[in-house]
Wavefront OBJ file of the C-alpha trace (Angstrom):
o trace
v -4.411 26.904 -30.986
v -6.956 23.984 -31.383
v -10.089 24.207 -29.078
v -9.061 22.105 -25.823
v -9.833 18.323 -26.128
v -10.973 17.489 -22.401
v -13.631 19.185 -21.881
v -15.344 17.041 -24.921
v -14.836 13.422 -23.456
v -17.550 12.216 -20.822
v -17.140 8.771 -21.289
v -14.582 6.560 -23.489
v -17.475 6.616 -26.286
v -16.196 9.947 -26.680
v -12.868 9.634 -27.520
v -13.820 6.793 -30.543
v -14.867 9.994 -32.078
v -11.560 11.873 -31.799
v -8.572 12.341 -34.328
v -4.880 10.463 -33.400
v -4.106 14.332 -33.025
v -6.529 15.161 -31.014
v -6.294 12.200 -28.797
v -2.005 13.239 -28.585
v -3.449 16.766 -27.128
v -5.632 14.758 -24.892
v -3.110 13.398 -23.184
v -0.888 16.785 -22.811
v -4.140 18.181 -21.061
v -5.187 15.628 -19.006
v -1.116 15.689 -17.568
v -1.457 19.015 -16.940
v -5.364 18.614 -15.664
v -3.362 16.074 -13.442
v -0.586 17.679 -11.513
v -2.802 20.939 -11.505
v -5.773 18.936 -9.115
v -3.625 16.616 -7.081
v -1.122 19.635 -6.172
v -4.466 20.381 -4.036
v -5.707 17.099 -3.375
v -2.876 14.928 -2.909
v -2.488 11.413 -4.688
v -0.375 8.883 -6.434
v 0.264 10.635 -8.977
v 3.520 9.066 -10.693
v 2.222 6.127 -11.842
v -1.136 7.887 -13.590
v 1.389 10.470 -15.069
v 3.208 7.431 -16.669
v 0.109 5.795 -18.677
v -1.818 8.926 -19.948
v -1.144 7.553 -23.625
v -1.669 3.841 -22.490
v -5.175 4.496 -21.027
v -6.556 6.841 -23.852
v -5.415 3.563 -26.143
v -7.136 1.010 -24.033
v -10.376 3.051 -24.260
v -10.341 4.222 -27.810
v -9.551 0.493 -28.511
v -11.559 -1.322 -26.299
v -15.478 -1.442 -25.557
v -15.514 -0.081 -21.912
v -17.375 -0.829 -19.694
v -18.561 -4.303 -21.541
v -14.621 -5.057 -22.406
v -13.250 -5.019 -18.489
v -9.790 -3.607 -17.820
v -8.321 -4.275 -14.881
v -6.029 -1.959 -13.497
v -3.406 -3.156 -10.474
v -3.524 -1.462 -7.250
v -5.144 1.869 -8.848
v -2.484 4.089 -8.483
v -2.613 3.940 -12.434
v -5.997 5.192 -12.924
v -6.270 8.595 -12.594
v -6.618 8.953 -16.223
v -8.962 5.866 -16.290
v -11.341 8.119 -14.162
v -10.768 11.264 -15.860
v -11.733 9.469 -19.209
v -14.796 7.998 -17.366
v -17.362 10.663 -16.105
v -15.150 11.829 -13.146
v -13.985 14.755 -14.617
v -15.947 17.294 -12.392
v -15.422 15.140 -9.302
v -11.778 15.435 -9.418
v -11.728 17.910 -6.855
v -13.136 15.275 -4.735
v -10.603 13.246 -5.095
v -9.774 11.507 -1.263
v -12.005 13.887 0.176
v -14.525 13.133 2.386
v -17.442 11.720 0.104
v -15.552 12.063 -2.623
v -13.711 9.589 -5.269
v -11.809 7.348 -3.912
v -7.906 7.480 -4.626
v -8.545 3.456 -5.975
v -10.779 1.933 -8.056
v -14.077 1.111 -6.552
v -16.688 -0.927 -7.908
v -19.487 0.827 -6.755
v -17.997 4.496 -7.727
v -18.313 3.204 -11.704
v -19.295 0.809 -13.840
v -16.058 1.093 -15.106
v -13.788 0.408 -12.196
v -13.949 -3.625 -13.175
v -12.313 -4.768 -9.916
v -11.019 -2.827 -6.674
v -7.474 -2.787 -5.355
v -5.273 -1.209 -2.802
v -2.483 -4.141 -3.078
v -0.051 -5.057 -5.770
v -0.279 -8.052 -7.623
v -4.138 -8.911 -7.716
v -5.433 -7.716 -10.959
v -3.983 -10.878 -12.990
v -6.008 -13.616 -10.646
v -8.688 -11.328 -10.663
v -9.050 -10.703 -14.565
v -8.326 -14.241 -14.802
v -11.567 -14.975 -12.905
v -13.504 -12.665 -14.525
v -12.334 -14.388 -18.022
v -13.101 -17.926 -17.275
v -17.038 -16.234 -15.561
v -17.395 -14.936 -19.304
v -16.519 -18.418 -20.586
v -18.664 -20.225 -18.357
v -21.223 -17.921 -18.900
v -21.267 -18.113 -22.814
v -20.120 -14.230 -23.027
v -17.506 -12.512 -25.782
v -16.375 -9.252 -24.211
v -12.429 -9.166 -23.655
v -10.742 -8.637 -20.591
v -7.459 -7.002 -20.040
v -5.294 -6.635 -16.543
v -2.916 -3.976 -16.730
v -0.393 -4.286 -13.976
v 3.201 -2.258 -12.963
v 6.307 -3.989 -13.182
v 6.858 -3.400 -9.591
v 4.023 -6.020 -9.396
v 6.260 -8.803 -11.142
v 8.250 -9.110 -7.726
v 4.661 -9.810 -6.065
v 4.239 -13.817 -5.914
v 0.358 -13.362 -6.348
v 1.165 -11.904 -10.219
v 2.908 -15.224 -10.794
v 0.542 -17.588 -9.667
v -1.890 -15.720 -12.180
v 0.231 -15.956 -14.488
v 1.077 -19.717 -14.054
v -2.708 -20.332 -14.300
v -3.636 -18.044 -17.280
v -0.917 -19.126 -19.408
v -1.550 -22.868 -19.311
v -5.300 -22.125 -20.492
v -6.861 -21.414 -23.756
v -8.822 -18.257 -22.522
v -9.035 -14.944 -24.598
v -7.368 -13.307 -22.399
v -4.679 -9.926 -22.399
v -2.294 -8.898 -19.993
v -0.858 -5.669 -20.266
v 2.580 -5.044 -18.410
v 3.097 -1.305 -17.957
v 7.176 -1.331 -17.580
v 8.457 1.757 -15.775
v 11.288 0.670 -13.942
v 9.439 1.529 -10.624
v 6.821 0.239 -8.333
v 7.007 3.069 -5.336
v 11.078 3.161 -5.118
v 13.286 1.837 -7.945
v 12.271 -1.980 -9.142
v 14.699 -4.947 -7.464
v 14.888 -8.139 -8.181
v 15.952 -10.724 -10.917
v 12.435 -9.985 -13.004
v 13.628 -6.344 -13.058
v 16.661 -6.779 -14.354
v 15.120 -9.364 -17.113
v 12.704 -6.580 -18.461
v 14.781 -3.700 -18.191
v 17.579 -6.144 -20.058
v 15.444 -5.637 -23.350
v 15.710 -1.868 -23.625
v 19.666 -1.800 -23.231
v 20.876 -4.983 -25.410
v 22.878 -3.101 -27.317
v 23.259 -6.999 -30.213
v 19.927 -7.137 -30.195
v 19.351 -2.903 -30.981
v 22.240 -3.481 -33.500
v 20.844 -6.241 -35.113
v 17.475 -4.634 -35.318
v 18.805 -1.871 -36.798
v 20.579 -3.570 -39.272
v 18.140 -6.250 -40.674
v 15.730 -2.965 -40.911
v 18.467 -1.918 -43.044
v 19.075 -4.214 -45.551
v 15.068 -5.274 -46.137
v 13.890 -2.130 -46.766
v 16.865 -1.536 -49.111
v 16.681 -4.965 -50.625
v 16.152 -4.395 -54.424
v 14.034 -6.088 -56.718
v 13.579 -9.644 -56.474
v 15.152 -9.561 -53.100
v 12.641 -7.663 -52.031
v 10.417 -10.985 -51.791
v 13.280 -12.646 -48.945
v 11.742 -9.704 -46.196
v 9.150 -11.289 -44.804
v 11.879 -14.098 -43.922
v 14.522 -11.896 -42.672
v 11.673 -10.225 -40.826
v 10.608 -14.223 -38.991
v 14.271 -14.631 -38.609
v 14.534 -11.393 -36.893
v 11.634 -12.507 -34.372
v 13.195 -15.260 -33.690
v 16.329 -13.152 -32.735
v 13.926 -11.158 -30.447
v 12.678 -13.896 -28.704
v 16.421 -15.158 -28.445
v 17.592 -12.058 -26.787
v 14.173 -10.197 -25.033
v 11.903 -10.874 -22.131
v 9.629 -12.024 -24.544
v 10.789 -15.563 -24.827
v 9.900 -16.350 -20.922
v 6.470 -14.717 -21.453
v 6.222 -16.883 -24.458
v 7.117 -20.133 -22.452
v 4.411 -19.585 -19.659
v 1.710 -19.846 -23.099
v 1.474 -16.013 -23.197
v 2.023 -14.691 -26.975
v 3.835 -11.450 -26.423
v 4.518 -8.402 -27.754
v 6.923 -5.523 -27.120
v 8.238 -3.793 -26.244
v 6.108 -0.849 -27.151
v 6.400 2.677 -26.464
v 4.008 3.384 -23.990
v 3.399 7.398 -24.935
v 2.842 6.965 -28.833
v -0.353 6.866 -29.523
v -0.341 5.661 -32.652
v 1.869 2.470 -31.678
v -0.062 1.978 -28.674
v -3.696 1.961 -30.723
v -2.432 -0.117 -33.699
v -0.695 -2.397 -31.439
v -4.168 -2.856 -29.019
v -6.401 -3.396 -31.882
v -4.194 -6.360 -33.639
v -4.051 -7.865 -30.081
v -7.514 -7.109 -29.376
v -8.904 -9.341 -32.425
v -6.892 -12.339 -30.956
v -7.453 -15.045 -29.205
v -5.563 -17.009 -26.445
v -3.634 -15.378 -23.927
v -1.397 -12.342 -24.603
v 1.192 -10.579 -23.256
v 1.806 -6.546 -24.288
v 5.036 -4.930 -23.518
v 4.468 -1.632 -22.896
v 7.467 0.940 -21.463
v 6.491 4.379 -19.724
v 8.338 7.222 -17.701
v 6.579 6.584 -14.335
v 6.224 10.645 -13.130
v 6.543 11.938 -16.830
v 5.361 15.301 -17.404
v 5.705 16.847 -13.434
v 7.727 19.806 -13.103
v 9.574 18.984 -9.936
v 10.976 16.147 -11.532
v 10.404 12.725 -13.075
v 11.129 9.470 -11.968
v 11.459 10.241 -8.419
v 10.480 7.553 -6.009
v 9.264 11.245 -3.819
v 6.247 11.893 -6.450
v 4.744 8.441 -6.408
v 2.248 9.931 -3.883
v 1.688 13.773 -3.082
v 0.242 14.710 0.243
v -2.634 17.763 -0.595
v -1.156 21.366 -0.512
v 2.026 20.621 -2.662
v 3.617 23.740 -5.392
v 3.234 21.371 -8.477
v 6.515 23.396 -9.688
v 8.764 22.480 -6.891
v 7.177 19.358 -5.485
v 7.843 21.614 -2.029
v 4.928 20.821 0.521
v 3.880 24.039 1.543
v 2.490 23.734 4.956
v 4.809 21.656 7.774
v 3.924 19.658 11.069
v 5.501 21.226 14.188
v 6.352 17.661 15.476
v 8.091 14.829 13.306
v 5.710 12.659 12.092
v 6.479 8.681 13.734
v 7.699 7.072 10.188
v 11.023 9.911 10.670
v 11.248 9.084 13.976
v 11.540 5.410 13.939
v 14.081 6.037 10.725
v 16.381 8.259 12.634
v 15.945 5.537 15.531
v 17.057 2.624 13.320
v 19.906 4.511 11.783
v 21.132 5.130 15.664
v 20.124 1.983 16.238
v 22.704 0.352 13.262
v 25.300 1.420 15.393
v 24.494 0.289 18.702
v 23.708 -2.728 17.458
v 25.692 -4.399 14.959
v 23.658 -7.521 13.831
v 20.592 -5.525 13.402
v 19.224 -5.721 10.013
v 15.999 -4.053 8.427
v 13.766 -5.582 5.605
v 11.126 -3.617 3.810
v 9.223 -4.796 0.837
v 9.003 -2.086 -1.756
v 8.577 0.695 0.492
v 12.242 2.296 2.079
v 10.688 6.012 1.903
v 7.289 4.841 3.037
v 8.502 3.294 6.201
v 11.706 5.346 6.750
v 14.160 2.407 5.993
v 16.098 4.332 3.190
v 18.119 5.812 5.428
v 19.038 3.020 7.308
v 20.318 1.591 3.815
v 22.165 4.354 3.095
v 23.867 3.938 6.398
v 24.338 0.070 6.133
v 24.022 -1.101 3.060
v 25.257 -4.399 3.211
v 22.484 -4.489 6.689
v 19.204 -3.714 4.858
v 17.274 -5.274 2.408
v 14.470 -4.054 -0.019
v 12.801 -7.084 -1.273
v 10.286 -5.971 -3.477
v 6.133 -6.114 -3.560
v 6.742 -9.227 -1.403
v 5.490 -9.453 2.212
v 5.489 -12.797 2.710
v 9.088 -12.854 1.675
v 10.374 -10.563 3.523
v 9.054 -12.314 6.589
v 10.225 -15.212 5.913
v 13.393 -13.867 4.873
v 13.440 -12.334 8.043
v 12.738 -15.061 9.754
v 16.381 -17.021 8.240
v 18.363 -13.968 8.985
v 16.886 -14.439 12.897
v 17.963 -18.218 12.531
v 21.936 -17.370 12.172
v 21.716 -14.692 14.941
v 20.629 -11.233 13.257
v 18.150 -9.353 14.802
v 16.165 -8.884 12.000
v 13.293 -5.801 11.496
v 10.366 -5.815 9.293
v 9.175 -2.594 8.613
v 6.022 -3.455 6.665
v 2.605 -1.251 6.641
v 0.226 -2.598 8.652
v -2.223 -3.206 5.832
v 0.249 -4.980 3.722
v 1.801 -7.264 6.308
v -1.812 -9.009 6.361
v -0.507 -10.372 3.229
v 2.955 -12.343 4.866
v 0.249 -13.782 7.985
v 0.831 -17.108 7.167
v 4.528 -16.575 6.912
v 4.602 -14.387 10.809
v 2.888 -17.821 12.219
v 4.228 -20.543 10.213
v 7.792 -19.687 10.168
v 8.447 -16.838 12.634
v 5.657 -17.935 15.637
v 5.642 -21.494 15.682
v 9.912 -21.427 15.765
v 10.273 -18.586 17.907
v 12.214 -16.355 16.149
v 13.268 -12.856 17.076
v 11.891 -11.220 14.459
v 10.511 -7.688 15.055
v 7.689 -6.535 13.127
v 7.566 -2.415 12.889
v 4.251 -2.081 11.476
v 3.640 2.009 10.167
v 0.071 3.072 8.832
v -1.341 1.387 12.003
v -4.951 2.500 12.870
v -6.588 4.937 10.629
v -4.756 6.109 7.316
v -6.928 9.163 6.356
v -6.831 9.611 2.700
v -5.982 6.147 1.162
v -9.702 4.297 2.488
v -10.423 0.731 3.459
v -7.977 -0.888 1.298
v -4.985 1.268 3.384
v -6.211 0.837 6.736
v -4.729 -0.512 9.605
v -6.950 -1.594 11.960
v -6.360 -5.364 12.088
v -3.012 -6.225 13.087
v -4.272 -6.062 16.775
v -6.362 -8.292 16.315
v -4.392 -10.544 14.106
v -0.933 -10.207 16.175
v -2.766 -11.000 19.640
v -4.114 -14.192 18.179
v -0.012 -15.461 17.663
v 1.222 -17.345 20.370
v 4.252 -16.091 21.304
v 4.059 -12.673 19.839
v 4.704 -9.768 21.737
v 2.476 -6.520 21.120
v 2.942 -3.422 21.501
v 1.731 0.292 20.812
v 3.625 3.152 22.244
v 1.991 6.556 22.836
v 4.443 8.647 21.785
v 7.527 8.559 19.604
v 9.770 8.765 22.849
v 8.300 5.825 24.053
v 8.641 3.961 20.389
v 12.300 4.184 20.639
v 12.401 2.645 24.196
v 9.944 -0.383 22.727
v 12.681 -0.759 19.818
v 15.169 -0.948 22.288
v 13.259 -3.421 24.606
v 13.198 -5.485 21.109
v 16.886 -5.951 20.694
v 17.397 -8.008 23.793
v 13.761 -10.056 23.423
v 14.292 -13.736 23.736
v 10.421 -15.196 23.526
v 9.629 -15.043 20.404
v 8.580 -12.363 17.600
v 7.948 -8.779 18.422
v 5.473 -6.367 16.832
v 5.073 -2.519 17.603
v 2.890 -0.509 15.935
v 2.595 3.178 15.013
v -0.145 5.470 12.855
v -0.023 7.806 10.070
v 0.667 11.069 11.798
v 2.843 13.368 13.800
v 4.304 11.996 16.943
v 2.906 14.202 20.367
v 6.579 15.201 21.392
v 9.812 15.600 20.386
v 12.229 12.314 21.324
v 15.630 12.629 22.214
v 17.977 10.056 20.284
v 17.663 6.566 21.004
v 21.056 6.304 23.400
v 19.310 8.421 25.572
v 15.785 6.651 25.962
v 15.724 3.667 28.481
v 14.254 0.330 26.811
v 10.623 0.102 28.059
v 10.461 -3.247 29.955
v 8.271 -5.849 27.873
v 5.059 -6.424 29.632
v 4.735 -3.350 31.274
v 2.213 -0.365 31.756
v 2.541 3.128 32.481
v -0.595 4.768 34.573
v -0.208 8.763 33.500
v -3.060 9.869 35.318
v -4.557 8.643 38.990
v -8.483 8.628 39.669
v -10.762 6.668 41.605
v -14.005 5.719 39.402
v -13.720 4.552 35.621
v -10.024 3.025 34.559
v -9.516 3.626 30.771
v -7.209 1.016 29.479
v -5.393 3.277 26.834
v -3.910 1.881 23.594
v -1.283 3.648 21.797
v -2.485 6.768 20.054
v -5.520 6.544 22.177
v -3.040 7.460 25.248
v -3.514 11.422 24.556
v -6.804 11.468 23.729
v -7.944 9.092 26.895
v -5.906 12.256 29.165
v -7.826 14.816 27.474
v -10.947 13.290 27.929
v -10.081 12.589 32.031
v -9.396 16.724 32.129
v -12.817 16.902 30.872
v -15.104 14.594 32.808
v -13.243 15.698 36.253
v -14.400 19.309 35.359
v -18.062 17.062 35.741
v -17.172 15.942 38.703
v -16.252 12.379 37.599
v -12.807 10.767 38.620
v -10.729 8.562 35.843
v -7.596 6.406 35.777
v -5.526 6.699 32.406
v -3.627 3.616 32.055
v -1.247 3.616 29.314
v -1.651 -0.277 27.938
v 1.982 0.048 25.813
v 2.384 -3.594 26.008
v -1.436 -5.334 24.861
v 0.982 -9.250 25.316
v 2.218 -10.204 27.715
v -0.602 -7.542 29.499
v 0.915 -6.164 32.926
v -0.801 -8.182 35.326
v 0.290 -6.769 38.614
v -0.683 -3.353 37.527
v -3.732 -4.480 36.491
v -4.263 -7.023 39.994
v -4.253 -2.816 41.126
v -6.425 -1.461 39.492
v -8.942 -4.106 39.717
v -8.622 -3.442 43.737
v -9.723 0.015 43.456
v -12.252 0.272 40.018
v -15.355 -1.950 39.184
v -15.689 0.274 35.524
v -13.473 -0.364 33.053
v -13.204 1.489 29.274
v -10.861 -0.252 26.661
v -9.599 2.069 24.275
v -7.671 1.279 20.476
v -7.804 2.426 17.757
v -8.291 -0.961 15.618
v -11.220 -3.340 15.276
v -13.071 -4.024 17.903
v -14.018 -7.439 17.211
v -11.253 -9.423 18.796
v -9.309 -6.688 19.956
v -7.817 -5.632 23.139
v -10.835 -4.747 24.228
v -12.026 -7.926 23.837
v -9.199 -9.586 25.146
v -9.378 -7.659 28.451
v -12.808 -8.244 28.748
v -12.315 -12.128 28.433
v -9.320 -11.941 31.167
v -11.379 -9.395 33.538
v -14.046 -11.263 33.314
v -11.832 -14.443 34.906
v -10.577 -12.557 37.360
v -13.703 -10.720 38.499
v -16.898 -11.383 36.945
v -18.523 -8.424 38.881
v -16.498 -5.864 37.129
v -18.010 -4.251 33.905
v -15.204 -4.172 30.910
v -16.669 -2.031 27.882
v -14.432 -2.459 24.403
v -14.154 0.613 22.630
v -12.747 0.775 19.045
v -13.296 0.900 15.188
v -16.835 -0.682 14.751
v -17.343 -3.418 12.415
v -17.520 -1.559 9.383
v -15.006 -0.710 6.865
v -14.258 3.322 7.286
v -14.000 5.315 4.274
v -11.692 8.020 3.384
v -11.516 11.206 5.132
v -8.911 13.099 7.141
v -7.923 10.776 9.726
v -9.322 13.296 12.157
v -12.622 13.000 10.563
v -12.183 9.270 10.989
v -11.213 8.940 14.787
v -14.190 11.092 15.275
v -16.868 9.238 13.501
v -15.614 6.426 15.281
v -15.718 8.054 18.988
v -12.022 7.636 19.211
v -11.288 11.400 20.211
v -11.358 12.886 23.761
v -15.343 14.358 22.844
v -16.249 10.531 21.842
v -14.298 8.461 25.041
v -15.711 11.006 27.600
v -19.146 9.835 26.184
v -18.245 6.200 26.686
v -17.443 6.892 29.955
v -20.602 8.669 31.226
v -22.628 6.053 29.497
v -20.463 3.738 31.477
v -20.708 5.119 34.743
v -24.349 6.144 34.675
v -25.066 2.827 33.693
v -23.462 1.451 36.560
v -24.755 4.100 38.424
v -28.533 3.221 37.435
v -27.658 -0.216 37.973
v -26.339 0.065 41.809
l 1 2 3 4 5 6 7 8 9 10 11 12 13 14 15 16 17 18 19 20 21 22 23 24 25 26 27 28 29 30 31 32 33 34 35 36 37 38 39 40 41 42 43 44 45 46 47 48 49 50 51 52 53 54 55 56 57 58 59 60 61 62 63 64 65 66 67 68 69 70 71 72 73 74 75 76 77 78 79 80 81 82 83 84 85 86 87 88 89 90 91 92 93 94 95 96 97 98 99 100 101 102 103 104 105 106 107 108 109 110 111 112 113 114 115 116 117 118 119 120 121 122 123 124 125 126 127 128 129 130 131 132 133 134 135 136 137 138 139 140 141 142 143 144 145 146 147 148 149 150 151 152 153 154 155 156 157 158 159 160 161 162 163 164 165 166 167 168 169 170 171 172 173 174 175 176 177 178 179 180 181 182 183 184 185 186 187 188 189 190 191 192 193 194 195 196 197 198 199 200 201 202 203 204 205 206 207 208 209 210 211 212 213 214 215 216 217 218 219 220 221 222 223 224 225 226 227 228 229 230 231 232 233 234 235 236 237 238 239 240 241 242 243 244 245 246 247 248 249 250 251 252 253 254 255 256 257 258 259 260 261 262 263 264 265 266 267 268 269 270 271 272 273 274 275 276 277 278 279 280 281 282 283 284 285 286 287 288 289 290 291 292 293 294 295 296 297 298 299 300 301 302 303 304 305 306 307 308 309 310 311 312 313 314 315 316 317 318 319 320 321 322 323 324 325 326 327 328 329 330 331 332 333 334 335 336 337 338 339 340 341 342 343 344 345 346 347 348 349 350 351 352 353 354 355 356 357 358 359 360 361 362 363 364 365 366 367 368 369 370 371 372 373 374 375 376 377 378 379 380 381 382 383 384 385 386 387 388 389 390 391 392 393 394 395 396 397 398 399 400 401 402 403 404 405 406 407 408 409 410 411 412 413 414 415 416 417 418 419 420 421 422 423 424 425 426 427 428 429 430 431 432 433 434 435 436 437 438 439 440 441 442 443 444 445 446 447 448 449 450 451 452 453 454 455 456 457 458 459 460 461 462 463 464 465 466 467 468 469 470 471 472 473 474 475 476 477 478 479 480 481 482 483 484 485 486 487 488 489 490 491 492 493 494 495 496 497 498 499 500 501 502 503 504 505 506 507 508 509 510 511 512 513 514 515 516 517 518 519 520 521 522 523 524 525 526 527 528 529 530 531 532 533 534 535 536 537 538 539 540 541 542 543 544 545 546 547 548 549 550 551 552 553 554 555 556 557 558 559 560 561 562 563 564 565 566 567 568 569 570 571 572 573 574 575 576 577 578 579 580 581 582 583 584 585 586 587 588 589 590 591 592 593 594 595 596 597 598 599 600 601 602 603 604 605 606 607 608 609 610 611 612 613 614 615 616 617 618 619 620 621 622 623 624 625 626 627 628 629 630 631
């Protein structure tokens, strides 16, 4: 057996140096180098799996870092870091102070551009193409996107814009047939038309036939059977749309040979103009458990790499299964609901709502804005209509939630998951604006239950809502209880709070998640002697105003807790409102400072925030000695 192959490369300079064998036993190792770390770590793993061959090609072809590959989103690059001095990191990988699960500009000079989202890394390489030109530069510049990204409107409008230029300029389109769950859309069905025209195969087949069997003088005709033949191809592939947006394509290429991969790179590399490469992978190829599978796009850390099987379990359902089982119950009840998610069923527990109801539920792709606005026509002709988008990713359909869900007030419902801290996946994954960004909607209802009980009674409460669109939002974690189903849970009445715990000092204005942690913090400080209110804030708009025309009757401290930003949060907002109502009452905001958080276990992140019970009982003895000092 040859001497392993890994261990050798430190940087892409490395692998210039290495045999087309050798770099083919490179890529079995760094698979297996692969599924062996992230079975500990956890990490999208599927896509990196899929474009071991494709990245060792990009880097033995092109002059990293001065060349500048962009990859989309960064699920892709594992390899890319593996290949780039992060080798002995790996281990590191979304742990605390360790690499991050994306690319990161200041983690390498290699990681071109940073990305959590679909869909940028065309605009973005684009950019950094036309800086080069401007600048008088020569270095090439590649993006290297999923095809899950060609459903994302943001790939097209880079696209549109690259295409009608003259810039040297590559796009590399890594088709899998996935983006998280299985591709939709017309585009999909375009690309994935190439691999299975069975005229086009035949014909291939058949003109490689007869020129290379051509005797003699015939011989000579080949190189025009071989023009007619591409003009066949363009006929009867995706190429010929690529082609007609100014791209010069090729493909389709298979996307783990080497050797087609590298020959193909370095004839497109010496181009000019923009260029289109074809490239087809086996998203997942190579895990144990199972290729393909929408389940090993991401692995949570402590997975058997052999099964897939996680081996330690929650005792509680986490709130994604809860609100799926809720909507499935909910199909029933209510037979013109309908749920839209945009690329993400498993993520946000829609699948099994569509494998309920079918003809009720609607995966629309990487396309946020979209799906809101889709939404928001399936509201107009009386379906009540729910988006369950992440958080994070339904920043990207804003415009669409004011312009064509606010402004006409249209029921639709907004179930946003991954709200608040997201642990493992960093900055680009959190959730800790839609707070802020949903309270400044007129019209919008807000909401953040406490526990997964009291989710299903705000998803009931959204059936029958009249005054507009509705948002509720729930984190990344296990739910505190155990609900019963949603027939038996009472819609909780919009505008209304809950007050779990009775004191006569410093009211805590609890938001969601914060609920549990704001009670556990009250059992502490009254061992101290000091007396707090837990007030459980489910609905942030409409606020409850009578219960809080109470409270302001018998407390002059007040302690806003939520886990989001704190600039122009709840917090905020109460203080604004309190501060109407009684200017002598002190309102303190308490949330996510104004700092992006990086990865770590979301426990890790609620406490370096001071959004656990140890970190809110501080706030609230600063509070009251404050006031204290100050009477």
């Amino acid at each position: 057996m040859s001497d392993p192959v890994l261990p050798r490369i430190s940087s892409p300079a490395d692998l210039k140096r290495c045999s087309r064998d050798e770099l083919r036993q490179l890529a079995d190792e760094m698979r297996a180098f692969l599924i062996d770390s992230c079975s500990r770590t956890g990490g999208h793993i599927g896509a990196g799996l899929g474009v071991v061959e494709l990245t060792i090609a990009m880097h033995y072809v092109f002059d990293t870092p001065r060349d500048q590959l962009v990859w989309d989103v960064g699920h892709q690059a594992y390899p890319h870091k593996l290949l780039t001095g992060r080798a002995d990191r790996f281990e590191t990988l979304r742990q605390c102070d360790g690499l991050s699960g994306f690319l990161k500009r200041a983690e390498s000079p290699y990681d071109a551009f940073g990305a959590g989202h679909a869909g940028t890394a065309i605009s973005a390489a684009f950019g950094m193409a036309a800086a080069r030109d401007i600048n008088g530069d020569d270095f090439k510049v590649a993006a290297i996107l999923g095809d899950g990204a060609l459903s994302c409107g943001l790939a097209y409008e880079g696209l549109n814009n690259a295409g009608a230029s003259d810039s040297d300029f590559i796009v590399i389109l890594n088709d899998n047939e996935m983006s998280i769950a299985p591709n939709v859309g017309a585009m999909h069905k375009y690309l994935v038309s190439v691999q299975r025209n069975p005229l086009y195969n035949r014909l291939r087949s058949r003109i490689g036939e007869l020129v290379d069997g051509a005797p003699g003088p015939l011989a000579a005709a080949g190189a025009l059977v071989r023009k007619w033949e591409e003009s066949v191809k363009n006929f009867l592939t995706p190429g010929v749309l690529f082609e007609e947006m100014g791209f010069r394509y090729f493909g389709p290429i298979d996307g783990h040979d080497i050797d087609a991969l590298a020959d193909t790179l370095t004839a497109v590399r010496a181009l000019k103009g923009p260029r289109f490469v074809h490239v087809i992978t086996q998203k997942g190829k190579g895990f144990p458990a199972g290729e393909h599978g929408e389940k090993w796009h991401a692995l949570p850390p402590g997975h058997d790499p052999a099964t897939g099987k996680l081996r330690l379990g929650t005792k509680t359902p986490a709130y994604t299964d809860v609100i799926s089982q809720g909507l499935v119950e909910l199909g029933a009840m209510v037979p013109e609901l309908a749920v839209i998610t945009a690329a993400m069923p498993s993520g946000t527990g829609t699948s099994a709502f569509g494998k309920a109801y079918p003809r009720r539920f609607f995966d629309v792709g990487i396309a946020e804005g979209h799906a809101v606005t889709f939404a928001a026509g399936l509201a107009t002709q009386g379906i009540r209509p729910v988006c369950a988008i992440y958080s994070t990713f339904l920043q990207r359909g804003y415009d669409n939630v004011i312009h064509d869900c606010a402004i006409q007030h249209l029921p639709v419902v907004f179930a946003m998951d991954r709200a608040g801290m997201v642990g493992e996946d960093g900055p680009t994954h959190m959730g800790l604006y839609d707070i802020a960004y949903m309270l400044a909607v007129p019209g919008m209802t807000v909401a953040a239950p406490s526990s997964a009980t009291e989710m299903l009674a705000v998803l009931r409460a959204s059936m029958t809502h009249e005054g507009g669109p509705f948002s509720l939002r729930y984190p990344r974690a296990a739910a505190p209880d155990h609900p019963p189903t949603i027939t038996e849970v009472e819609p909780a009445p919009v505008g209304t709070w809950t007050v779990p715990r009775h004191g006569s000092e410093v009211a805590i204005l609890a938001v969601g998640t914060m609920v549990a942690a704001a009670l556990e913090a009250a059992e502490a400080l009254a061992v101290e002697g000091l007396s707090v209110t837990v007030v459980n804030a489910r609905y942030l708009k409409p606020y409850d105003a009578a219960t809080l025309d109470a409270l302001l009757a018998e407390h002059r401290q007040f302690l806003v807790v939520e886990e989001g930003s704190v600039v122009n949060g709840f917090g905020a907002m109460m203080s604004a409102v309190i501060g109407k109502l009684d200017p002598a009452v002190k309102v303190v905001a308490h949330g996510v400072p104004d700092s992006f958080v990086e990865h770590a276990p979301r426990a890790v992140q609620l406490a370096r925030c001071g959004l656990d019970a140890v970190g809110i009982a501080e706030r609230v003895r600063a509070l009251h000695s404050t006031e204290a000092v100050a009477g």
